[in-house]
ZAZA-878243 format. One line per 3 residues: number of its first residue (from 1); their letters; for each residue x, y, z of N, C-alpha, C. Coordinates in steps of 0.1 Angstrom, whole numbers, plus 2048, in hexadecimal, padded with zeros to 3 digits. Atoms other than C-alpha are relative to their C-alpha. Example, Ala and Ser with C-alpha at 12.3 -4.5 7.8 and 13.67 -1.06 7.14 Angstrom:
REM ZAZA-878243
1) AS) 809 7F4 800 87B 7D3 84E 809 80C 800; 7F7 7F5 800 889 7F5 847 7F8 80B 808
//
This chain:
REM ZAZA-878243
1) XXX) 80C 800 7F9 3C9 E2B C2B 7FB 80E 802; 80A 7EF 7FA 3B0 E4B C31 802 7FE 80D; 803 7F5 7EB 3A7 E60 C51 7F0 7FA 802
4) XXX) 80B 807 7FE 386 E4C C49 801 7F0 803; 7F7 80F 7F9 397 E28 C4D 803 802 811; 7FA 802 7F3 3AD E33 C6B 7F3 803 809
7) XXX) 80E 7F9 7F3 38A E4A C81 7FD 7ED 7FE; 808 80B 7F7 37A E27 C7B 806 7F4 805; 7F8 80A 7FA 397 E0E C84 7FC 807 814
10) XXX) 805 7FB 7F7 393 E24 CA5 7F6 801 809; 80E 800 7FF 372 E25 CA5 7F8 7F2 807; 808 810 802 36D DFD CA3 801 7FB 810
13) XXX) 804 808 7F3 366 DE3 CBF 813 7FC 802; 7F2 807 7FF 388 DD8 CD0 804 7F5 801; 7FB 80A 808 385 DBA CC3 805 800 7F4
16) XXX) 7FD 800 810 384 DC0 C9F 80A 80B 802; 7EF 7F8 804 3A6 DDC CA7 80A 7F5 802; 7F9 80D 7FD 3B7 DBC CB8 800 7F6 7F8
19) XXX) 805 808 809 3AD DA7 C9C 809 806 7F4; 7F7 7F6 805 3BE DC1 C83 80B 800 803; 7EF 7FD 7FB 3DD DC8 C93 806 7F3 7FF
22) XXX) 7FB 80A 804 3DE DA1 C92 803 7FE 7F4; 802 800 811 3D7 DA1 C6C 811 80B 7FD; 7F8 7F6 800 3F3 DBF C6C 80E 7F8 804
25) XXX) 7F3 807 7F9 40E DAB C83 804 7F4 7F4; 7FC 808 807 409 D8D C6F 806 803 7EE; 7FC 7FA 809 40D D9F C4F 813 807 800
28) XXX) 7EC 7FE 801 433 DAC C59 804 7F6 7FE; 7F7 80A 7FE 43D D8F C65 801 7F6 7F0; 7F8 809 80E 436 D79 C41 805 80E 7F5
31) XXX) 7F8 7FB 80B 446 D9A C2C 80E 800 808; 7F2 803 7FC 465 D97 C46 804 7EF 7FE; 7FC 80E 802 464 D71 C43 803 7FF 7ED
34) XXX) 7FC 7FB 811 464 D77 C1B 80A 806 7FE; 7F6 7F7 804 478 D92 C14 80B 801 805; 7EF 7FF 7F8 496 D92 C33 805 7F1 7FB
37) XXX) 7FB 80E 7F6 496 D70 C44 804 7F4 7F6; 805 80C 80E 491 D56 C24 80C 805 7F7; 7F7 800 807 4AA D68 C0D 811 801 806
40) XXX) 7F1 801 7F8 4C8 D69 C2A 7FF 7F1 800; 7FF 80B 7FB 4C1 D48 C30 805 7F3 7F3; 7FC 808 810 4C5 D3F C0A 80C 805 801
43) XXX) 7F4 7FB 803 4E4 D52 C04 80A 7F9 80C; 7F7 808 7F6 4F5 D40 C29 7FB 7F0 7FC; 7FB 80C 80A 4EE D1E C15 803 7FF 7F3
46) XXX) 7FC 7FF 80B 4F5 D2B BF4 813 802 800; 7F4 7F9 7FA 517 D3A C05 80E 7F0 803; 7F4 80D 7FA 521 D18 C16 7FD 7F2 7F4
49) XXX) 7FB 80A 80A 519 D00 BF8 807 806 7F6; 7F5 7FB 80A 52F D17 BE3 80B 7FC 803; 7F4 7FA 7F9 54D D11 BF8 806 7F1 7FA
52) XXX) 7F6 80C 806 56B CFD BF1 7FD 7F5 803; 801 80D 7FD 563 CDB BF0 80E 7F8 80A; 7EE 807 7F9 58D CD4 BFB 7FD 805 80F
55) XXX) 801 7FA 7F7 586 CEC C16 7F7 7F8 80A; 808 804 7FB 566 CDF C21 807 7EE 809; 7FE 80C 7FC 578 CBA C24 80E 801 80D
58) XXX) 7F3 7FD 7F8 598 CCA C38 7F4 803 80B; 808 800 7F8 57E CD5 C4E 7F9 7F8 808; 80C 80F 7FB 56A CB9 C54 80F 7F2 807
61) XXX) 7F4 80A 7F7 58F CA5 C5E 801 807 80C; 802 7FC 7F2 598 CBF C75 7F5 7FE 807; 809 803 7F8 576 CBC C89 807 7F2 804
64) XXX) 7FE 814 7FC 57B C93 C86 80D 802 809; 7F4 7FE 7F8 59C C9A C94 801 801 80E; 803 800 7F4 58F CAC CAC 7FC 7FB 80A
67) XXX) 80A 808 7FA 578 C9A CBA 802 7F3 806; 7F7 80A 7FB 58F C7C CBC 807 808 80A; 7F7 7F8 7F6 5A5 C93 CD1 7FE 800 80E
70) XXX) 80A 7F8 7F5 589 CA1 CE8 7FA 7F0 808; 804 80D 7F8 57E C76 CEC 80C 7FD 806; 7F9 803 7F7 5A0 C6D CF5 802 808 80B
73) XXX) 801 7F4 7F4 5A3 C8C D0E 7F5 7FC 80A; 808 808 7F9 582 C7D D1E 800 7F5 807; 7FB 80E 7FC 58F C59 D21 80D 804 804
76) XXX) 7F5 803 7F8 5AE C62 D33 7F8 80A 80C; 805 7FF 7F6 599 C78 D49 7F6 7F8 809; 809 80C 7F7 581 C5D D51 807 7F6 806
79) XXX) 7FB 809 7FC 59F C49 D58 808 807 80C; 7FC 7F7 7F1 5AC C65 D74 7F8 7FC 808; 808 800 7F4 58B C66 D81 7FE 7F1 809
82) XXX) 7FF 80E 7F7 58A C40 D87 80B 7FD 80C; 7F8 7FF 7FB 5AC C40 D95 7FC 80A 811; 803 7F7 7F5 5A1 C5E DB2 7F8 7F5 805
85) XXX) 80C 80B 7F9 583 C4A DB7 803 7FA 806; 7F9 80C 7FA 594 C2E DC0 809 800 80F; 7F9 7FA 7F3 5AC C42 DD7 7FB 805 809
88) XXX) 806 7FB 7F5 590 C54 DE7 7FD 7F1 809; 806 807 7F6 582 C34 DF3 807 7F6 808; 7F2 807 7F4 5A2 C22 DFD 803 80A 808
91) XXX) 7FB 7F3 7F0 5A8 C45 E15 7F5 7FF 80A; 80E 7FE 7FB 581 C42 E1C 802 7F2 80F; 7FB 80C 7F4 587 C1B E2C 80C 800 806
94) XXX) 7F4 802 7FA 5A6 C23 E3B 7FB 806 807; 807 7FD 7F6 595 C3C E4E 7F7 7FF 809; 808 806 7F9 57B C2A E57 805 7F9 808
97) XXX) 7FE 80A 7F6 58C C0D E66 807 80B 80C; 7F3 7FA 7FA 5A6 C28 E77 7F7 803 808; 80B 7FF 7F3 584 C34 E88 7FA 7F8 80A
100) XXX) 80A 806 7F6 572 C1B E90 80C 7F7 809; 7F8 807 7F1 593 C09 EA5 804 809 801; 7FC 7F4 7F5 5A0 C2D EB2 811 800 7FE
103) XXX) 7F1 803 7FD 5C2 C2A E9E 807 80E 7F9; 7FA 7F3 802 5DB C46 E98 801 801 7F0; 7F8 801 812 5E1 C4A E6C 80B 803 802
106) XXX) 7F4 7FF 802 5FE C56 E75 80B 7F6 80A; 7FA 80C 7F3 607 C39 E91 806 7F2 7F3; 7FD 809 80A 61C C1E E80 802 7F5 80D
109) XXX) 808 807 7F9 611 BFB E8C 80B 7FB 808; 7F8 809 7F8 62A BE8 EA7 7FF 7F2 7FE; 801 80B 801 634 BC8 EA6 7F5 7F9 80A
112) XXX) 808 809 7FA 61D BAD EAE 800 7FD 810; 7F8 807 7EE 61D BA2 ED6 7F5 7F9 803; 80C 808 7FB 60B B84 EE5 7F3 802 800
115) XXX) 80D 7FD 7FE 5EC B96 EEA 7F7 803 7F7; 809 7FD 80E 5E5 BA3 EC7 801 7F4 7F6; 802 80B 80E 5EB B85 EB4 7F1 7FA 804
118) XXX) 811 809 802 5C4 B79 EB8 7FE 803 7F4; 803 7FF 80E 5B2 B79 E99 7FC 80C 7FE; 807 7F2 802 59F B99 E9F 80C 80B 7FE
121) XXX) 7F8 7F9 7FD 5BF BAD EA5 80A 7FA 7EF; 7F8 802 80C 5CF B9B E84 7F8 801 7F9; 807 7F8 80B 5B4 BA2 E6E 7FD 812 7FF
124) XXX) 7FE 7F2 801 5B2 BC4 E79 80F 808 7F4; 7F0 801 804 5D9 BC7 E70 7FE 800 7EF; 7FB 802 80A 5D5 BB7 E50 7F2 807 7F8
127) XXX) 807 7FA 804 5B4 BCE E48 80A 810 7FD; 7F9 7F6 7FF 5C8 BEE E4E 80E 7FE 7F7; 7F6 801 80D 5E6 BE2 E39 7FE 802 7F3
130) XXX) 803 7FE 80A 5D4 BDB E20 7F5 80F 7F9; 806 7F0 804 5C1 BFF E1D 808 804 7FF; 7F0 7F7 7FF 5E4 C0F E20 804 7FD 7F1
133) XXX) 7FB 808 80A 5F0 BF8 E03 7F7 803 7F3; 80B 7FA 806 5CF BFF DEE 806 80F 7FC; 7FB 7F3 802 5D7 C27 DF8 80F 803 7F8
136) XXX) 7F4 800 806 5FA C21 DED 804 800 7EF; 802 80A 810 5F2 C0E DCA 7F3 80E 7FC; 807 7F4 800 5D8 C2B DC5 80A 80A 7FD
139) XXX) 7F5 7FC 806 5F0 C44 DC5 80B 7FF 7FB; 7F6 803 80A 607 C37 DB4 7FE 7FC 7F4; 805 803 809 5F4 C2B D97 7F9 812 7FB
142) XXX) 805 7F4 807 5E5 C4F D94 80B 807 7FC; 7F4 7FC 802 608 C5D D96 804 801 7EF; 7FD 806 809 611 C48 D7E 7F7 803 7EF
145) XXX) 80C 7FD 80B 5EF C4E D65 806 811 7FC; 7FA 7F3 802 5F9 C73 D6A 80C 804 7F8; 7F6 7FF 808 61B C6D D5D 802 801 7F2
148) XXX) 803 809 80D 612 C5A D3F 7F6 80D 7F8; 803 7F4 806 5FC C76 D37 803 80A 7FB; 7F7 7F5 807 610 C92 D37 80D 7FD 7F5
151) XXX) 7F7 805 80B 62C C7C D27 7F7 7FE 7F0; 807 7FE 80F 60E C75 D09 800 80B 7FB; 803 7FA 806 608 C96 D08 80B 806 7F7
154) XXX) 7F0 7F9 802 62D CA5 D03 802 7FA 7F5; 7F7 803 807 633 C87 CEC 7F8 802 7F0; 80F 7FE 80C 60E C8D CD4 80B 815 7FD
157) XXX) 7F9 7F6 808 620 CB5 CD0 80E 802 7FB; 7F0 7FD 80C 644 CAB CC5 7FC 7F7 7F4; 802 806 80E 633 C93 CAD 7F7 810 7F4
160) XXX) 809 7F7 806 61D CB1 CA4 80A 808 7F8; 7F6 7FA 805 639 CC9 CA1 80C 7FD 7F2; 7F8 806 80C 64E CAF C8A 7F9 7FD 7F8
163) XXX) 80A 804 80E 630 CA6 C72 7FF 810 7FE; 7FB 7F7 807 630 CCB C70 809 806 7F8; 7F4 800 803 654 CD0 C6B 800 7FD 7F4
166) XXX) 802 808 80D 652 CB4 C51 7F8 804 7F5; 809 7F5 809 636 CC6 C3D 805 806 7FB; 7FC 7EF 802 646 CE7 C3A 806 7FA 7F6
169) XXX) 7F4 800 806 665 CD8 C2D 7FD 7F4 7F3; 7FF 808 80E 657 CBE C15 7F5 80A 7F6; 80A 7FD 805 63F CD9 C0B 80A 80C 7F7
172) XXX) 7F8 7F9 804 65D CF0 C04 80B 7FC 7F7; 7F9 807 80A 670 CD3 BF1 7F8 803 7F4; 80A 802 80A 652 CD0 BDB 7FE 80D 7FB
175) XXX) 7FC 7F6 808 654 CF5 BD3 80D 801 7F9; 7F2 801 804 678 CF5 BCB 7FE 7F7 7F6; 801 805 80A 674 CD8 BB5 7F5 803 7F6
178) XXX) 80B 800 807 656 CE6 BA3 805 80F 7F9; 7F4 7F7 807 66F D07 B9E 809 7FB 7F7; 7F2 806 809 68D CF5 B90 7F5 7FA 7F5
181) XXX) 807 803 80B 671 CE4 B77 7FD 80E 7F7; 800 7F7 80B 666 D04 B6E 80B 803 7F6; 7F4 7F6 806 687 D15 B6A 802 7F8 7F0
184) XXX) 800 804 804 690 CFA B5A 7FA 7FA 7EE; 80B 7FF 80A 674 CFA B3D 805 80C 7FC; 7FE 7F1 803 67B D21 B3D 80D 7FD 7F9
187) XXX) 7F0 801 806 6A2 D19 B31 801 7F5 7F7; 801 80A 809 699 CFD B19 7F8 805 7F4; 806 7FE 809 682 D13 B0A 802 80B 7F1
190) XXX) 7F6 7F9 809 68D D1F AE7 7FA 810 7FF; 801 7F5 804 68C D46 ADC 7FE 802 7F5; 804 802 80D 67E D4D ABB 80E 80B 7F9
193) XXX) 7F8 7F5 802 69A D65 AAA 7FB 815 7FB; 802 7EE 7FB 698 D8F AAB 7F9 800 7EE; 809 7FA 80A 68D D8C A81 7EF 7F6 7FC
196) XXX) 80F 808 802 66F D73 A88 7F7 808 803; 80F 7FB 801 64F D87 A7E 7F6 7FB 805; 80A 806 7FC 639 D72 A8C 802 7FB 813
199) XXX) 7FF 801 7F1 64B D6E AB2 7F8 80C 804; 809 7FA 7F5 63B D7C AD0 80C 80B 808; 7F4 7F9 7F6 650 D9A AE0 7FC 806 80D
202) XXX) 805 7FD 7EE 645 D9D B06 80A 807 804; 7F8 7FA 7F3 64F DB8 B1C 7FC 800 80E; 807 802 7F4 647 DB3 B41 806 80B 80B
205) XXX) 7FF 7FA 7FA 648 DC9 B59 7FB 7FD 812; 802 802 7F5 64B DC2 B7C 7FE 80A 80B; 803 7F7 7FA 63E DD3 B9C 80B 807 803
208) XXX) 7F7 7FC 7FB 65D DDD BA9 80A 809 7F3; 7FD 7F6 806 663 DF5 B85 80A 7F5 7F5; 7F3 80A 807 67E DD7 B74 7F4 7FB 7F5
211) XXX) 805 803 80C 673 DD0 B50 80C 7F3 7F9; 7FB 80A 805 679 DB1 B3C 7FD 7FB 7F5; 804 805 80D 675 DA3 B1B 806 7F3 7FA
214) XXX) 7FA 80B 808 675 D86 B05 7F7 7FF 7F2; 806 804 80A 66C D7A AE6 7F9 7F0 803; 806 80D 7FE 655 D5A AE5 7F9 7FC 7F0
217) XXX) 806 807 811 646 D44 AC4 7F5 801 802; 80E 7FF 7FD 624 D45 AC2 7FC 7F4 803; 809 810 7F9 61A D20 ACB 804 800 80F
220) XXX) 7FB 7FA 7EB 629 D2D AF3 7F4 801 803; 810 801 7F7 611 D28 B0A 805 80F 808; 7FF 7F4 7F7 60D D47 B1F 808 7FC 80D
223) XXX) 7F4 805 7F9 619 D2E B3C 80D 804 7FD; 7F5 7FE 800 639 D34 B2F 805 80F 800; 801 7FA 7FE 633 D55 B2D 803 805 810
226) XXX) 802 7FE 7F7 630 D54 B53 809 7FC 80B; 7F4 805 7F8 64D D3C B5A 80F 80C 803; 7F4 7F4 803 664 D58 B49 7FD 808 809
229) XXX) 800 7F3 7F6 65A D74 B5F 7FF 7FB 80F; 7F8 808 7F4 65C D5C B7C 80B 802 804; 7F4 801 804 67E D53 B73 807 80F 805
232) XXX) 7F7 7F1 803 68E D75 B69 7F9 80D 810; 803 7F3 7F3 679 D8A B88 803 7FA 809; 800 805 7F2 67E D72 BA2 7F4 800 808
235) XXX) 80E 7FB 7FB 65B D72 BAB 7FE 7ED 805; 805 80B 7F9 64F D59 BC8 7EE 7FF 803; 80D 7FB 7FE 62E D52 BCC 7F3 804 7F2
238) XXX) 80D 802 806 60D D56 BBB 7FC 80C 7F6; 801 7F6 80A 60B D73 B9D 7F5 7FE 7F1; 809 802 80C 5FA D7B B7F 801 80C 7F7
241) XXX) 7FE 7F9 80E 602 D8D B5A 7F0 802 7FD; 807 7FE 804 5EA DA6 B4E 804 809 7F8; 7FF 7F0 809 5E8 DC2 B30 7F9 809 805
244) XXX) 807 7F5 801 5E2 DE4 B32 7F3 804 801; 80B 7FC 80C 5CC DF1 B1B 7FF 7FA 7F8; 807 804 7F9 5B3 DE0 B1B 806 7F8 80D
247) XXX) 7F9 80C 7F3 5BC DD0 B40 7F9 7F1 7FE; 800 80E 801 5B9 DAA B3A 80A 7FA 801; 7F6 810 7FA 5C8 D8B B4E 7FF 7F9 7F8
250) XXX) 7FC 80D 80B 5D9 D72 B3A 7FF 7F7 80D; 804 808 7FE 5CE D54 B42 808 7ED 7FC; 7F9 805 805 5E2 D33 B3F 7F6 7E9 802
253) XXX) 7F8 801 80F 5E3 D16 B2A 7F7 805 7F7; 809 7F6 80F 5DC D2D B0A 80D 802 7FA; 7F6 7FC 80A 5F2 D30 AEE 800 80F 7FD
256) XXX) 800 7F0 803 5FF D51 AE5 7FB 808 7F4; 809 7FA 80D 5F2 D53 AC3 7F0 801 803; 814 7FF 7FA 5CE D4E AD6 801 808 80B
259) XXX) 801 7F8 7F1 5D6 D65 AF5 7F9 80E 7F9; 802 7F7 808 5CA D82 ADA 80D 80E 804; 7F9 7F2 7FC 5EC D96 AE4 809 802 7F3
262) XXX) 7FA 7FE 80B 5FF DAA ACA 80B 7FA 801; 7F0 80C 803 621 D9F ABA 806 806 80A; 7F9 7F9 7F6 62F DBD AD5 7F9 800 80D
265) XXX) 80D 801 7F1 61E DB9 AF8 80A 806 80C; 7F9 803 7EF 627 DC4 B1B 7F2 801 808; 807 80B 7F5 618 DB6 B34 806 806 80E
268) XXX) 7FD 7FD 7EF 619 DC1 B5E 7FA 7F2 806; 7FF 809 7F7 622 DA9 B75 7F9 803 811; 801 800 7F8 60B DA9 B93 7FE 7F7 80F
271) XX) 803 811 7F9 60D D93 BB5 7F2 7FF 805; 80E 803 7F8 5F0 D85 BC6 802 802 80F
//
């Protein structure tokens, strides 16, 4: 803009500068709705339909889980509050009657004598029993609710604890047997001999400085490549064989005559 623009922006009616500065405001706001707001908003749905599908479904149990949890938690509190309820208003009619005939709560009743057996004097009696009996059965049924509760909860975390338990250790069988397979495969698998021109002679080099070698045939998958340095380093856990020069990850299933590595290779062993 000129010094001839701005004098007559200045200049103008303060309508037509309020009119402007509208034209101006609105103008930010669609190159911030463009340019910020619109491409964050693409990239946080671009972000979350990228994401693990497995993940996404583990997700989506836990909540449901939840949510079952959080309803039964609800339904054993609605079943307290009924219980109180209940008790408030069996203490509520006991004290009413206690008022309105002038009797002690803590006075316990005497036996009957000539004068009180009329009807009025025996239904009073058997009003007041029965609120006591009420108040009685009241707490004792909440007692009871209480119990039963804390006994659920105690007995919902040793089940928790032993379906964990269980987990670990069938999860730790199922490695163990998925080792002894490798090994297994690794010790079944033949060696080509020291004047075969055409074997594969891998040296591997592990983080901890220990070097290793074998010969392999060329129809070896790299897999086995990966069992052997398993095997021989003792390596738990999640790794990955790469060359040098040029640095390139081997990648598995690929035969070794297609991995493009020479007849002499070494290879570093690194973990994840």
């Amino acid at each position: 803009l000129s010094s001839r623009h701005i004098m007559g922006f200045f200049s103008a009616e303060p309508i037509l500068q309020g009119l402007a500065l509208l034209v101006l405001v609105l103008g930010l706001a669609v190159f911030f709705i463009e340019r910020v707001w619109v491409p964050r908003s693409l990239k946080k749905r671009i972000a979350v339909t990228s994401e693990d599908p497995a993940r996404l479904d583990n997700e989506r149990t836990q909540l449901i889980e939840q949510r079952q949890k959080e309803h039964a938690e609800l339904a054993q509190v609605y079943k307290h509050d009924r219980d109180v309820e209940e008790l408030e208003r069996a203490e509520k009619k006991l004290k009413e009657l206690e008022k309105k005939f002038n009797i002690d709560p803590g006075h316990r009743l005497a036996p009957l004598s000539a004068a009180q057996e009329l009807e009025e004097d025996r239904t009073l009696r058997k009003r007041l029993v029965k609120a006591r009996e009420d108040q009685a059965r009241a707490q004792e049924r909440l007692l009871k609710r209480m119990q039963d509760e804390e006994f659920e909860v105690s007995l919902q975390q040793d089940r928790s604890k032993e379906d964990a338990k269980i987990q670990a250790q069938r999860k730790e069988e199922e490695e163990q047997k998925k080792k002894e397979s490798r090994r297994m495969r690794y010790e079944s698998l033949p060696e080509p001999p020291k004047d075969d021109a055409s074997a594969f002679n891998i040296r591997i080099r592990f983080p901890d400085g220990q070097q290793k070698s074998r010969r392999f045939r060329p129809q070896d998958d790299v897999e086995d490549v990966e069992i052997f340095a398993e095997c021989e380093g003792n390596i738990s856990g999640r790794f990955q064989l790469a060359t040098s020069h040029p640095h390139r990850v081997l990648t598995s299933p690929m035969r070794l005559e297609e991995s493009g590595l020479d007849r002499s290779s070494a290879l570093f062993l690194t973990l994840k």
